[in-house]
HTML snippet that shows the backbone in 3Dmol.js (N, CA, C, O; Angstrom):
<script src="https://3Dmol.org/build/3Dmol-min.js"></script>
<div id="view" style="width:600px;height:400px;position:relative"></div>
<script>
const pdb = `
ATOM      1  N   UNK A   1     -60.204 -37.142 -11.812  1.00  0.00           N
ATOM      2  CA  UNK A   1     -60.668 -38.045 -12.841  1.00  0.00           C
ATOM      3  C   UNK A   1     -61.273 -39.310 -12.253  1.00  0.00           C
ATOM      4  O   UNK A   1     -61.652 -40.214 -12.998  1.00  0.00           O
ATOM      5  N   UNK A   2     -61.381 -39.399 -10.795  1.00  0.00           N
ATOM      6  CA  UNK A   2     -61.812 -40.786 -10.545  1.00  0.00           C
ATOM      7  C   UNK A   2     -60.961 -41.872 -10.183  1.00  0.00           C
ATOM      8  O   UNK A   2     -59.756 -41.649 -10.061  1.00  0.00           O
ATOM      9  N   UNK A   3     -61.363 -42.876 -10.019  1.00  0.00           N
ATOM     10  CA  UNK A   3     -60.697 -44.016  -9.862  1.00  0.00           C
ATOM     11  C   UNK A   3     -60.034 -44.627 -11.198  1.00  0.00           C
ATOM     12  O   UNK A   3     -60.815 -44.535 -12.145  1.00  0.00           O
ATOM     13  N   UNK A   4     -58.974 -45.142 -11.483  1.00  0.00           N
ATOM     14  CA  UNK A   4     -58.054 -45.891 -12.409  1.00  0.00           C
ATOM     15  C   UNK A   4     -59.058 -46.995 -12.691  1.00  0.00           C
ATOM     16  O   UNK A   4     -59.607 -47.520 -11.722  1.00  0.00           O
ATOM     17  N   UNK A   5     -59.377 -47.431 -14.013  1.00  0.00           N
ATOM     18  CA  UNK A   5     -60.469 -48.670 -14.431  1.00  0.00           C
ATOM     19  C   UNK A   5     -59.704 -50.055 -14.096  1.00  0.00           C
ATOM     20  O   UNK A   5     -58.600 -50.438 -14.483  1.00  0.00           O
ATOM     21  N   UNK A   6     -60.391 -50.510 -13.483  1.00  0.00           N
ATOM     22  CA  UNK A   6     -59.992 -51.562 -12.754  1.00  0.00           C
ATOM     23  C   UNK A   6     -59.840 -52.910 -13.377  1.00  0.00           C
ATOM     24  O   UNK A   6     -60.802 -52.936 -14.145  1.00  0.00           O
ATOM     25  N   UNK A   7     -59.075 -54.287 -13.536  1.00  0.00           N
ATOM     26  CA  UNK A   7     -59.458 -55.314 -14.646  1.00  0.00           C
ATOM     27  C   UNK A   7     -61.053 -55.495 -14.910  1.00  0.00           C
ATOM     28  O   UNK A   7     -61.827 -55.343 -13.965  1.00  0.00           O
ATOM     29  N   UNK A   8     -61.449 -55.764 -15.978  1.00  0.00           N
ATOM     30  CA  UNK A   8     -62.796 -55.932 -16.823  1.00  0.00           C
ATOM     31  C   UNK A   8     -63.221 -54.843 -16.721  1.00  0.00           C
ATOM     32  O   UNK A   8     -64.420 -55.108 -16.633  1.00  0.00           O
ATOM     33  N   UNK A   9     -63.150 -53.709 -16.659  1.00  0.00           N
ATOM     34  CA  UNK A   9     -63.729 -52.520 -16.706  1.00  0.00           C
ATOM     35  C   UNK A   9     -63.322 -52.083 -18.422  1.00  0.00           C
ATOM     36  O   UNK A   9     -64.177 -51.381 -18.961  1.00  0.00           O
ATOM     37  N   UNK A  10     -62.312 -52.386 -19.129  1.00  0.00           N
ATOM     38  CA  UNK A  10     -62.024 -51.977 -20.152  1.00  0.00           C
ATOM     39  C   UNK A  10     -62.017 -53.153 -21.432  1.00  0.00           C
ATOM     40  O   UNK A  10     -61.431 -54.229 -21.315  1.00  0.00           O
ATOM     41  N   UNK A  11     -62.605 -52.834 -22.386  1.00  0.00           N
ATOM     42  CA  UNK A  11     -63.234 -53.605 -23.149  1.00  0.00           C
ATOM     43  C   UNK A  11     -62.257 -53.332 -24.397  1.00  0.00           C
ATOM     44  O   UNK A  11     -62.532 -52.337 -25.067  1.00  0.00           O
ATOM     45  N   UNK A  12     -61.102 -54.134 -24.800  1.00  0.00           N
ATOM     46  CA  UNK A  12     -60.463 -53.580 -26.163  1.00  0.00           C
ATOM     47  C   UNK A  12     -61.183 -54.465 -27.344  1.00  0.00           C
ATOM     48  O   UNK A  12     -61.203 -54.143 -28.532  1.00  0.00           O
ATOM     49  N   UNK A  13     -61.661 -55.426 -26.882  1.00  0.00           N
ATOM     50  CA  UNK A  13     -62.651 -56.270 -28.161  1.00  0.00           C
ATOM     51  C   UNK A  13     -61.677 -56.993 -28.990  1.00  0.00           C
ATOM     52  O   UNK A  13     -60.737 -57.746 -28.737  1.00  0.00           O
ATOM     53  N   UNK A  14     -62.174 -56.551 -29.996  1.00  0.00           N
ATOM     54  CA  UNK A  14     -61.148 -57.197 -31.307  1.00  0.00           C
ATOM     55  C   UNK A  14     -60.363 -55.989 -31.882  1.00  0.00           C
ATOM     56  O   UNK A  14     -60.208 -55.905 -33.101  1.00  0.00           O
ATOM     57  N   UNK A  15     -59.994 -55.297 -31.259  1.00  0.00           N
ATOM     58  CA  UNK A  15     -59.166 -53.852 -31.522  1.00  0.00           C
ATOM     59  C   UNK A  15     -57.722 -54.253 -31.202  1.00  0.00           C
ATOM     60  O   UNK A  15     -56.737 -54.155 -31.934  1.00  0.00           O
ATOM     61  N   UNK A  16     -57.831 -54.862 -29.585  1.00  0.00           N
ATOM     62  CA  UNK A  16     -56.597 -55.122 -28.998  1.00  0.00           C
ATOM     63  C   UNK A  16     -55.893 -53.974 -28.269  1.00  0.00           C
ATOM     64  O   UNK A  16     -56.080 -52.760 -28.349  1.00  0.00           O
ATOM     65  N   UNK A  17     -54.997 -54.719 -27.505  1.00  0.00           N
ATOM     66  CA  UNK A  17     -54.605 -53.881 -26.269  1.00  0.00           C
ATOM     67  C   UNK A  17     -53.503 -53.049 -26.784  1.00  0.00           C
ATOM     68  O   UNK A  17     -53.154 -52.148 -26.020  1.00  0.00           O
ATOM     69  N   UNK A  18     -52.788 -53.158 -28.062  1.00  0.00           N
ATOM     70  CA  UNK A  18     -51.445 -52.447 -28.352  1.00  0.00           C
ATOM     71  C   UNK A  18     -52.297 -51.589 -29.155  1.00  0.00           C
ATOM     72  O   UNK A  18     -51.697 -50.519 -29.263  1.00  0.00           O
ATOM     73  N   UNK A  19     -53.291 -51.544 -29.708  1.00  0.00           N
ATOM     74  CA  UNK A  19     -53.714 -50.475 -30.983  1.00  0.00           C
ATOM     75  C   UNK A  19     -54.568 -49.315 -29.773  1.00  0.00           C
ATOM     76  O   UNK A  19     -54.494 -48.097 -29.936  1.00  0.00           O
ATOM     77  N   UNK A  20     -55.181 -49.809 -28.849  1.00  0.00           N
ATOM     78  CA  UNK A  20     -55.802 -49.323 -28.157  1.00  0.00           C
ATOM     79  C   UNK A  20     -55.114 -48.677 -27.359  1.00  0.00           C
ATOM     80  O   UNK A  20     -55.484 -47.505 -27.412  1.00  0.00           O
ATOM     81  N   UNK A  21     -54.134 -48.840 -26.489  1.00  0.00           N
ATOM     82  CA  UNK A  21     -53.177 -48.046 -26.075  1.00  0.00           C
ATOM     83  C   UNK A  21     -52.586 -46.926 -27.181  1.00  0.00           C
ATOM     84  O   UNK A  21     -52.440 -45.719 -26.985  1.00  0.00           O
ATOM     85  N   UNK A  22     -52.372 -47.479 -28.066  1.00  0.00           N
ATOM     86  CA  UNK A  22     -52.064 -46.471 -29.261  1.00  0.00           C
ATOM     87  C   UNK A  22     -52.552 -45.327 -29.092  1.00  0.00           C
ATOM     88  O   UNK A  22     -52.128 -44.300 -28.563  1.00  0.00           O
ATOM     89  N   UNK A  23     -53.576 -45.633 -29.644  1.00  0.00           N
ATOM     90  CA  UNK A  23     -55.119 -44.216 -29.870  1.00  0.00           C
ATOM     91  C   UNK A  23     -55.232 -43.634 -28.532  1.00  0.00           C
ATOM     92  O   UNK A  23     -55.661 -42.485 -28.421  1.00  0.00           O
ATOM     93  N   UNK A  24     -54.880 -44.328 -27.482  1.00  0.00           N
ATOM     94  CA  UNK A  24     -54.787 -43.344 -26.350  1.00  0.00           C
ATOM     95  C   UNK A  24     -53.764 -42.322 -26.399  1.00  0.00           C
ATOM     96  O   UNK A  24     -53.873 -41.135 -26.705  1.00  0.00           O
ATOM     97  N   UNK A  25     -53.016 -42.815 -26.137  1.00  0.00           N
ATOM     98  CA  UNK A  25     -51.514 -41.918 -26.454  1.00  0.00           C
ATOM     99  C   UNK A  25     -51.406 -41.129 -27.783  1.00  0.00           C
ATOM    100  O   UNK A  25     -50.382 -40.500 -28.051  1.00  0.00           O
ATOM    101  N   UNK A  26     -52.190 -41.160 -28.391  1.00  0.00           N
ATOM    102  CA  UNK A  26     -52.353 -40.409 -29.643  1.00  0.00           C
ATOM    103  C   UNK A  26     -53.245 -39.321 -29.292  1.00  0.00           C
ATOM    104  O   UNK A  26     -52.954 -38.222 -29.764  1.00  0.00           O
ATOM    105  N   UNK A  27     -54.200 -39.402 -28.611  1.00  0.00           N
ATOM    106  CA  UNK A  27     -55.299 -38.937 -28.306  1.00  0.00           C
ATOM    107  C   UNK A  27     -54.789 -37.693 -27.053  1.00  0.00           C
ATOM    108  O   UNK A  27     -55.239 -36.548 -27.004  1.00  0.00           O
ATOM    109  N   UNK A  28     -53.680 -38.321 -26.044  1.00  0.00           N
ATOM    110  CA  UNK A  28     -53.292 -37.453 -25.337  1.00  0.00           C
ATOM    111  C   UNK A  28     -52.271 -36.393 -26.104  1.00  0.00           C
ATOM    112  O   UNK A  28     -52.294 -35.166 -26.014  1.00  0.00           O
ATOM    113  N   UNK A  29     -51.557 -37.046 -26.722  1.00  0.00           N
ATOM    114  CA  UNK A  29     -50.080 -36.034 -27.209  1.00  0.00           C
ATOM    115  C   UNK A  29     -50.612 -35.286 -28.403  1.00  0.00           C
ATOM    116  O   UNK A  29     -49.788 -34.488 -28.848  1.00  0.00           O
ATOM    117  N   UNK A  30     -52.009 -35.329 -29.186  1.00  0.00           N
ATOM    118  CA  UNK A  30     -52.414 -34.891 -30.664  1.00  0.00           C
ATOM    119  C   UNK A  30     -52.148 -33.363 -30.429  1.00  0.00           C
ATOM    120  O   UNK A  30     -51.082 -32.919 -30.854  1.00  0.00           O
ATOM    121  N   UNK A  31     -53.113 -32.431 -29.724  1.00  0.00           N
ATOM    122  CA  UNK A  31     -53.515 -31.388 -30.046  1.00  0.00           C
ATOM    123  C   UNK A  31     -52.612 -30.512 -29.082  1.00  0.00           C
ATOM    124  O   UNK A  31     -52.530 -29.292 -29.225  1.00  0.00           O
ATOM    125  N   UNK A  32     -51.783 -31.371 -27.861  1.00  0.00           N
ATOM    126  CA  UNK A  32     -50.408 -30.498 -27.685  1.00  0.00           C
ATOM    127  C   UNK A  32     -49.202 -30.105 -28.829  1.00  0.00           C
ATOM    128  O   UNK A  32     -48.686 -29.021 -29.102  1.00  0.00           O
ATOM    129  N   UNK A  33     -48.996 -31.434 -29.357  1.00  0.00           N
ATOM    130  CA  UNK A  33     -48.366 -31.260 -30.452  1.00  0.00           C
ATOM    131  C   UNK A  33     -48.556 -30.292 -31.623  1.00  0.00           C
ATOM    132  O   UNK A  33     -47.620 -29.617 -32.051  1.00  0.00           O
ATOM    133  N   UNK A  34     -50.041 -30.235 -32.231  1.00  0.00           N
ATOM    134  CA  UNK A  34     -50.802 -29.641 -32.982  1.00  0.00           C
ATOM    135  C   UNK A  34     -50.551 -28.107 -32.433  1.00  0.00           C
ATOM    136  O   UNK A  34     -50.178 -27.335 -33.316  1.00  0.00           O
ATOM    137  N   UNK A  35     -50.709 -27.492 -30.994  1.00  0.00           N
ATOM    138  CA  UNK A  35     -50.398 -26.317 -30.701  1.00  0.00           C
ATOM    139  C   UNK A  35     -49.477 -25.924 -30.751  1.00  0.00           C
ATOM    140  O   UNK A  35     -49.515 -24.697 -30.838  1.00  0.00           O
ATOM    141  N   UNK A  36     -48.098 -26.513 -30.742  1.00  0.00           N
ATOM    142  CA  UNK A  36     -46.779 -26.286 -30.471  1.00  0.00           C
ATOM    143  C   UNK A  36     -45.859 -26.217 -31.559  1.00  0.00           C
ATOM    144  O   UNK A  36     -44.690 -25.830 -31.545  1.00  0.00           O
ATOM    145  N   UNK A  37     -46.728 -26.760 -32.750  1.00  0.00           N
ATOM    146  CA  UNK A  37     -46.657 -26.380 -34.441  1.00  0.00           C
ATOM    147  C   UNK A  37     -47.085 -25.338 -34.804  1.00  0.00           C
ATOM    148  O   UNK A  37     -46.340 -24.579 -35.422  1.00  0.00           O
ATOM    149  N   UNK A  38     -47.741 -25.165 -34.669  1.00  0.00           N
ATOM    150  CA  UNK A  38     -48.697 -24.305 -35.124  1.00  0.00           C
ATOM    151  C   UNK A  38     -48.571 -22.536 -34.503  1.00  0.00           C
ATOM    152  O   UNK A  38     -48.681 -21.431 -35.034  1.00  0.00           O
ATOM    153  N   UNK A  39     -48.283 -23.044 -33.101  1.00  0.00           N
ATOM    154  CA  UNK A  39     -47.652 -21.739 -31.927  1.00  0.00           C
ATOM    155  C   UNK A  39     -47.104 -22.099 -31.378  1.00  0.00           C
ATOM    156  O   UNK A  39     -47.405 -22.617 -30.303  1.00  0.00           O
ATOM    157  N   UNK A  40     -45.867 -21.986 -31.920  1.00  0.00           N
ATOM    158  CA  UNK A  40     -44.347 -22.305 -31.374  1.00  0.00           C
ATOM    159  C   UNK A  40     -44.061 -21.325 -30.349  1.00  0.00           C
ATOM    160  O   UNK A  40     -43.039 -21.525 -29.692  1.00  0.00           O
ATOM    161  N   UNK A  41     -44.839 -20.191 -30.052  1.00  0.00           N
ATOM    162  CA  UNK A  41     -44.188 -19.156 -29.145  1.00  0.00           C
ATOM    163  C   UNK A  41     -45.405 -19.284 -27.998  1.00  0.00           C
ATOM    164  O   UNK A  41     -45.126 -18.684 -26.961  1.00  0.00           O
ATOM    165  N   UNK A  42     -46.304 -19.750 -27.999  1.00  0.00           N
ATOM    166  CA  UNK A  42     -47.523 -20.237 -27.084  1.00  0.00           C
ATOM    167  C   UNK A  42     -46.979 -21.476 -26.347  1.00  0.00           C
ATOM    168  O   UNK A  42     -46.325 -22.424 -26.782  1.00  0.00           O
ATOM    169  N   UNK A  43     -47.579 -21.112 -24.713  1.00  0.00           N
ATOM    170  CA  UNK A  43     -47.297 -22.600 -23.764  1.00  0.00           C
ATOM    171  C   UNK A  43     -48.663 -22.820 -23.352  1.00  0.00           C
ATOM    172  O   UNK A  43     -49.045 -22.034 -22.485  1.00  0.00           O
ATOM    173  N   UNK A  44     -49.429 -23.606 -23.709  1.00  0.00           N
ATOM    174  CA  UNK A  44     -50.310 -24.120 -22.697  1.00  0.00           C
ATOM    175  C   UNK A  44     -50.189 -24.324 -21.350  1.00  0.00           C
ATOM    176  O   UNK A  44     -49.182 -24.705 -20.753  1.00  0.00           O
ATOM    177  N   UNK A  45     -51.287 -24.045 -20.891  1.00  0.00           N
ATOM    178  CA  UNK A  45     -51.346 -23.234 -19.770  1.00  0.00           C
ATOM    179  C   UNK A  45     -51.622 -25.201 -18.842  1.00  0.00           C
ATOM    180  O   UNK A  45     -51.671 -26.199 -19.561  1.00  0.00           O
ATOM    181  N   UNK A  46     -51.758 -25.310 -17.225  1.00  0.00           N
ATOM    182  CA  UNK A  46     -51.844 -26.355 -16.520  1.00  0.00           C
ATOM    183  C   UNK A  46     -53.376 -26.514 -16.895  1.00  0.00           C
ATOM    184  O   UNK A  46     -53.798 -27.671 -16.914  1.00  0.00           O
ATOM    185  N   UNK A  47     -54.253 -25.498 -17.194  1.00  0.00           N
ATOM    186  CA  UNK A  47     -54.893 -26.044 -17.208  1.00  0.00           C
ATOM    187  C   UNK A  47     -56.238 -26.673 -18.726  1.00  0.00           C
ATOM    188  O   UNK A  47     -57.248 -27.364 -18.855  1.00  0.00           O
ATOM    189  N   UNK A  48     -55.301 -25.830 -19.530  1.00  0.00           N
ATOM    190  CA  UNK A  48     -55.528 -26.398 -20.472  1.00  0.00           C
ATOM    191  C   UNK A  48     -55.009 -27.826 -21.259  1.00  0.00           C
ATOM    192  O   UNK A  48     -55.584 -28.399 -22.185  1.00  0.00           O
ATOM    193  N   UNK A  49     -53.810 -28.185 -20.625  1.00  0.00           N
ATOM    194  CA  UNK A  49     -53.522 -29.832 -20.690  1.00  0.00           C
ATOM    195  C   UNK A  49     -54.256 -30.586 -19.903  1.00  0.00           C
ATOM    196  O   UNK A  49     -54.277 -31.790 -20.156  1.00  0.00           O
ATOM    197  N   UNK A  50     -55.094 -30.036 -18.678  1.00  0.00           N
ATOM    198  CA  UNK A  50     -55.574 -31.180 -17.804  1.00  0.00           C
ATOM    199  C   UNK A  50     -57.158 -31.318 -18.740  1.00  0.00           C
ATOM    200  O   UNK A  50     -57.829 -32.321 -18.980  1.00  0.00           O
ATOM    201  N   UNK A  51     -57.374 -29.913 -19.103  1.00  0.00           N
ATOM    202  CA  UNK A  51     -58.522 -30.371 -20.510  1.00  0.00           C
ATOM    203  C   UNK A  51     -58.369 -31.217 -21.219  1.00  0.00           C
ATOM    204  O   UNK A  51     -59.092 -32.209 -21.128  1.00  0.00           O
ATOM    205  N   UNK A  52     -57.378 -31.134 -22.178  1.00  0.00           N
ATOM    206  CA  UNK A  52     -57.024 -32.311 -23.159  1.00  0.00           C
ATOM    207  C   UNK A  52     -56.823 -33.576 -22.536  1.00  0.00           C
ATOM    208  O   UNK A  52     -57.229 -34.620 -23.048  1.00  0.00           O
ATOM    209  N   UNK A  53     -56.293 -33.533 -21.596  1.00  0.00           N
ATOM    210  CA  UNK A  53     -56.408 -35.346 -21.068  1.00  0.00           C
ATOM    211  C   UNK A  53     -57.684 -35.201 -20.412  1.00  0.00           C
ATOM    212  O   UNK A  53     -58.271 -35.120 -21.491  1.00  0.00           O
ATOM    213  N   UNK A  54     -58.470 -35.115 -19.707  1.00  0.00           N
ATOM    214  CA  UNK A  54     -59.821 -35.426 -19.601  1.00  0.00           C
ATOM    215  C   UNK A  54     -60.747 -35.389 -20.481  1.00  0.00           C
ATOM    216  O   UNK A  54     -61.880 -35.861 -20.386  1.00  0.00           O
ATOM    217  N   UNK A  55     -60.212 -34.749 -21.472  1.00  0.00           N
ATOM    218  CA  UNK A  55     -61.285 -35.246 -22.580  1.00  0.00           C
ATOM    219  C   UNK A  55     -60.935 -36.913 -23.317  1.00  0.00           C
ATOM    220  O   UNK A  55     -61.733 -37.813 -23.580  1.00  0.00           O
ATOM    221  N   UNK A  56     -59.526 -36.864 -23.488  1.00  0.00           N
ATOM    222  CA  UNK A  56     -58.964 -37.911 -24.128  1.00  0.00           C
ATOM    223  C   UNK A  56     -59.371 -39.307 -22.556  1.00  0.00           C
ATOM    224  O   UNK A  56     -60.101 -40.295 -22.634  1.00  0.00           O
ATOM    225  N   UNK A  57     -59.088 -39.133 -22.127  1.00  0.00           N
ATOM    226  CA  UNK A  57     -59.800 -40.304 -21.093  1.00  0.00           C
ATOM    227  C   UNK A  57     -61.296 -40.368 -21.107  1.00  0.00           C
ATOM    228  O   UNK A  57     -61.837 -41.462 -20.949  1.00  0.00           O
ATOM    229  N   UNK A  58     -61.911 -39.431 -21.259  1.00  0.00           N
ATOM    230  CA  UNK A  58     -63.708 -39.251 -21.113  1.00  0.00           C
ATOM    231  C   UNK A  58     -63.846 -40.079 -22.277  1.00  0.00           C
ATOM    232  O   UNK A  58     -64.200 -41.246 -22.108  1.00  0.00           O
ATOM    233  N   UNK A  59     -63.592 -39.597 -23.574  1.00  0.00           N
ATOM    234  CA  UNK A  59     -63.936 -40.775 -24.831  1.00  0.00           C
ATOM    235  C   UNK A  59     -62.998 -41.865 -25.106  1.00  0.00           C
ATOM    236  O   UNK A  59     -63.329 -42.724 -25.923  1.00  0.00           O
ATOM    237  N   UNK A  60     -61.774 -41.930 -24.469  1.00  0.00           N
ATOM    238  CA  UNK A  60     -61.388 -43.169 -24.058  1.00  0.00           C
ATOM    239  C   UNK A  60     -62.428 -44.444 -23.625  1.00  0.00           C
ATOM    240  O   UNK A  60     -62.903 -45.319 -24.349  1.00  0.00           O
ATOM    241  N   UNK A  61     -62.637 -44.163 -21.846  1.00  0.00           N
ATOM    242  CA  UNK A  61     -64.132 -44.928 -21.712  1.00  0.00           C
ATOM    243  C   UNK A  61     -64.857 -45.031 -21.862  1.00  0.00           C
ATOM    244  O   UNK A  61     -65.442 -46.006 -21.391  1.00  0.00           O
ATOM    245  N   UNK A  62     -65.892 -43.552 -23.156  1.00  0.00           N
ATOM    246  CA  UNK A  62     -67.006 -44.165 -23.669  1.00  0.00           C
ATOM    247  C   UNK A  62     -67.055 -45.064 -24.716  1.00  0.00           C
ATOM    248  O   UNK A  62     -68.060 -45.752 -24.900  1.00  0.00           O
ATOM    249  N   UNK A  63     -65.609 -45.165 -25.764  1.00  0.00           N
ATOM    250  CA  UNK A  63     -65.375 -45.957 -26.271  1.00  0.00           C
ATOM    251  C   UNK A  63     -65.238 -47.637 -26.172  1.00  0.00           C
ATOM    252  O   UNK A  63     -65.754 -48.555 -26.810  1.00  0.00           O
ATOM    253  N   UNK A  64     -64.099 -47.565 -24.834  1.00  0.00           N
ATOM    254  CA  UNK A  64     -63.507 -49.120 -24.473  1.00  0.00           C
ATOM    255  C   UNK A  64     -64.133 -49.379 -23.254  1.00  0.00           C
ATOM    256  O   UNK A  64     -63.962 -50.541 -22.886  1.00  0.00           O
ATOM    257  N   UNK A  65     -64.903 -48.580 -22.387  1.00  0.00           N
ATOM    258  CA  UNK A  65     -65.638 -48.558 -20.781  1.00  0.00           C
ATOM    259  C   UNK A  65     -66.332 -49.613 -20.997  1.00  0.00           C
ATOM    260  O   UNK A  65     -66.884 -49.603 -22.097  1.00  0.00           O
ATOM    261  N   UNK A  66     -66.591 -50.902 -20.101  1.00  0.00           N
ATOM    262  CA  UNK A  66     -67.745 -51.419 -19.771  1.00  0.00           C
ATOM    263  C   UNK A  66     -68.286 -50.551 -18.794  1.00  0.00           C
ATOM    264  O   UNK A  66     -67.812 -49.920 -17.849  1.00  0.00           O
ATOM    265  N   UNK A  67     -69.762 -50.742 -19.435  1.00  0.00           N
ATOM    266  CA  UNK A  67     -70.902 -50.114 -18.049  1.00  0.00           C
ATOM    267  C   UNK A  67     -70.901 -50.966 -17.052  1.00  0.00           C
ATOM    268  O   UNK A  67     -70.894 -52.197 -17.046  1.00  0.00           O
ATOM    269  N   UNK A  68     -70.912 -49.884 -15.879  1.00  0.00           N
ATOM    270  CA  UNK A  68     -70.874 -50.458 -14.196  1.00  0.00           C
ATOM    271  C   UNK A  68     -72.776 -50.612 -14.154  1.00  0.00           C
ATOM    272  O   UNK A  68     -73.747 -49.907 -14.428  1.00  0.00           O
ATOM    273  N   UNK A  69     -72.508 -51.937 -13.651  1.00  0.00           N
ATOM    274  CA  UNK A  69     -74.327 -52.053 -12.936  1.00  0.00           C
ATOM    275  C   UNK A  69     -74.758 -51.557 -11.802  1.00  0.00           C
ATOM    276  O   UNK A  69     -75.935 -51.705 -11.472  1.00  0.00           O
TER     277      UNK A  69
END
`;
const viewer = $3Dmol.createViewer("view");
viewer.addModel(pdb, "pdb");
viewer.setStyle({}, {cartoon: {color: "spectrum"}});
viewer.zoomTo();
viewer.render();
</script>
């Protein structure tokens, strides 16, 4: 995934840092949860969680990312 965003790299605005952390963590735990309801007898596989968090980080920073110059 890269390097960890470094201070000023992440932009929470007028959202804020507790709601924004939120939606992250929402964003990671949603659609494990959602599978594990839904198919209680199904395990996601390693590499289908490392999907779901790289996606949830990918629109994480296109959301809160400042662009690098």
């Amino acid at each position: 995934m890269g390097t960890f965003p470094r201070a000023g790299e992440v932009d929470v605005g007028s959202v804020g840092v507790e709601a924004v952390a939120t939606l992250f963590i929402g964003m990671i735990r949603a659609q494990a949860q959602l599978e594990c309801l839904m198919h209680p007898q199904a395990r996601p596989s390693a590499a289908q969680k490392d999907r779901w968090v790289r996606l949830a980080v990918t629109t994480f920073l296109k959301a809160f990312g400042v662009a690098r110059n």
